[in-house]
N, C-alpha and C positions, 0 to 999 in steps of 0.2 A: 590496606584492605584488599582482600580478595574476591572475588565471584564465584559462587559453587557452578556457575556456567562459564564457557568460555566466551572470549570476546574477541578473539582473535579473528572475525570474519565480519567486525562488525564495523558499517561505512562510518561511524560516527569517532570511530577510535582508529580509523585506517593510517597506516603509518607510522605509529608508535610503536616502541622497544615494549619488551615484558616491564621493562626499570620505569620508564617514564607512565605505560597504562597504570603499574603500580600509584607513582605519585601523585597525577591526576585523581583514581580513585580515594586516595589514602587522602585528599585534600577535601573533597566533596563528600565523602562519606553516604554515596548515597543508597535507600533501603533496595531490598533485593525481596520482594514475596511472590507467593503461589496464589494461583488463581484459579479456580475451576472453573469447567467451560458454565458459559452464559453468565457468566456477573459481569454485571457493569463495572469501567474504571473510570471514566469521565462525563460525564451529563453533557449534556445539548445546553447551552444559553447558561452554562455555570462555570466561574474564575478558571483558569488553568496554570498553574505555575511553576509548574514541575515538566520534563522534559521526558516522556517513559521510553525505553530502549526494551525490545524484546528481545528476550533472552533464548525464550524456548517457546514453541505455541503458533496460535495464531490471534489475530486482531481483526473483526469486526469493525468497518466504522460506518454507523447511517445518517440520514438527514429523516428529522422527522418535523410532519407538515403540521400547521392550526389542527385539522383533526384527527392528531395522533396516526397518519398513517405512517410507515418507515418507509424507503428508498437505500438500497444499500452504493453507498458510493464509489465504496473498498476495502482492502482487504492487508493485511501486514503480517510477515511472518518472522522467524529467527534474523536477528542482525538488523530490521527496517526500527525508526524509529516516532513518534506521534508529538504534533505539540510543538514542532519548531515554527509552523508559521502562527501561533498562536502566544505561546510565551515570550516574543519578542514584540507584539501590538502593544501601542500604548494603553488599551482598552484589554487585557487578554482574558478575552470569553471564548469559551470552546465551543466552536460552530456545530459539534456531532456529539454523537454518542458513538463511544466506544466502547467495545463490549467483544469479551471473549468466546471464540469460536470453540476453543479447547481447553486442555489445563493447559498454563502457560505461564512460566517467570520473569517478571516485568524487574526491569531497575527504575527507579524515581530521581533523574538528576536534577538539582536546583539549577531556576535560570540565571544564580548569581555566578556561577560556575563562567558565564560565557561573559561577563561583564566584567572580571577583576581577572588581575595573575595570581595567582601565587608564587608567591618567592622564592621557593626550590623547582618551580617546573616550570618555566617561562617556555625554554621551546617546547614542551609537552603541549601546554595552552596553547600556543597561538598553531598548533596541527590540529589540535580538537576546533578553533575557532574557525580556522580553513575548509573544513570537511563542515562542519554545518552550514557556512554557503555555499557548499557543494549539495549538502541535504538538501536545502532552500528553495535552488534553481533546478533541481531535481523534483522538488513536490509543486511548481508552477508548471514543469513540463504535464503532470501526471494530470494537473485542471485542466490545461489544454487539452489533452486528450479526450476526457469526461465531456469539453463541452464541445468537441467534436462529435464524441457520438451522440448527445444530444441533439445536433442541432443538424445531424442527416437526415434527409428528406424522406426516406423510406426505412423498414425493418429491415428490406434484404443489405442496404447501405451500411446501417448499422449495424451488424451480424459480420458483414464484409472486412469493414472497418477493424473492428474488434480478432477478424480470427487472422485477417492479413497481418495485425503487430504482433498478436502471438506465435504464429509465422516464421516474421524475421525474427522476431526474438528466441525463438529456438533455432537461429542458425540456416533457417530457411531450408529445415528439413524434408527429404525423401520421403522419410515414412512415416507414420502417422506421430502426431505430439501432443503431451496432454496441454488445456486450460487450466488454471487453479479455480476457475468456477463451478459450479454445479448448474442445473438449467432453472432453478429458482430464484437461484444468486446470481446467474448470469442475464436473466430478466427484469432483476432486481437493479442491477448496473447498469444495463443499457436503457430502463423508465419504459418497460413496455409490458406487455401483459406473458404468462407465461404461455398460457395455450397456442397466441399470436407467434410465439418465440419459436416454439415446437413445430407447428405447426408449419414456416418458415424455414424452417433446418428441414423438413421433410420435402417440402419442394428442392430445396438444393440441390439434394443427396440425389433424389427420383430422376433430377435433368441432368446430375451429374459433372455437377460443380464440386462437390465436398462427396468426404465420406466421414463416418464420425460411429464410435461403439460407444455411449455416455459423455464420459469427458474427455476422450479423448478424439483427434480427427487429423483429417488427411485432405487438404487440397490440392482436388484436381484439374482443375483447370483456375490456374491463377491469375492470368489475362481476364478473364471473366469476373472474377472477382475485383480487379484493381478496377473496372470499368465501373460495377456496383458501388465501389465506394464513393467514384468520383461523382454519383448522382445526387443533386441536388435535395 
């Protein structure tokens, strides 16, 4: 079996030949469709047992409260995948809604996939079976993080927090680097209100901490900001 997308960037298949991706898929057979943006692919509080790998797109995931409000937690785009800390509980309910931010091509692999070999791809298996507790311990770092900025004592913390790991994670860039969030989604992530959010980035900018043209910014004074983060 083939993928009309490639997968060649994709962490869950990292390390495999063309010959062995082949076998793997050719064993699992798993579906490959289109989505338009805003459809839901998994409910909140309902079975999960299928493992989706995006192909192309992006992914939506929120927490929604007793009165229906949402909280966005996060966000998945080409090559990330949903559902690994959930189809391996002995209980597997889908804590979130998932839900398309774009068009986007999802694969559905069964979680019997990671439980049995198959008899032509044994080493193929056990590199797919390695790279998902690599997925695993990778999607506990990403709670850690979440309930880090939850649990900072102020907004400007939280903001801190948040633009100092995108940051490093651009390489601890000179000049300015975008977020993948917007300031709706980005308020929506860190559990605060938007106006409060804006509102907050505007003092920054004015004392001359950040600079920032929508989604993307520039910290300027970084000392200042690792200080903010470390506020209770």
């Amino acid at each position: 079996m083939s993928s009309p997308l490639s997968l060649d960037e994709s962490k869950l298949f990292a390390h495999l030949n063309a010959e062995q991706m082949q076998r793997i898929l050719g064993c699992a057979q798993p579906p490959v469709r289109e989505y338009q943006a805003g459809e839901i692919i998994a409910y909140q509080n309902e079975p999960l047992d299928q493992l989706i790998v995006i192909l192309s797109g992006q992914l939506d995931l929120f927490k929604e409260d007793y009165s229906g409000n949402r909280s966005l937690v996060g966000q998945l785009g080409p090559n990330d995948v949903y559902g690994q800390t959930v189809i391996f509980n002995d209980n597997p309910i889908n804590p979130l809604i998932v839900q398309t931010a774009a068009v986007s091509n999802l694969m559905f692999l069964p979680q019997t996939l990671f439980y049995r070999k198959c008899s032509n791809a044994c080493q193929a298996h056990q590199l797919v079976i390695k790279n998902m507790l690599s997925l695993l311990a990778q999607q506990a770092t990403l709670l850690e993080r979440k309930i880090d900025y939850l649990t900072a004592g102020s907004l400007r913390s939280k903001i801190s927090r948040y633009l100092l790991e995108e940051y490093h994670k651009n390489g601890c860039p000179q000049h300015p680097f975008p977020i993948p969030l917007n300031r709706e989604a980005l308020a929506e992530y860190l559990g605060v209100q938007r106006p409060s959010l804006s509102r907050e980035l505007i003092r920054l900018k004015e004392a001359g901490y950040i600079d920032y043209h929508r989604s993307t910014f520039r910290i300027l004074d970084v000392k200042a900001l690792e200080a903010f983060a470390r506020e209770g």
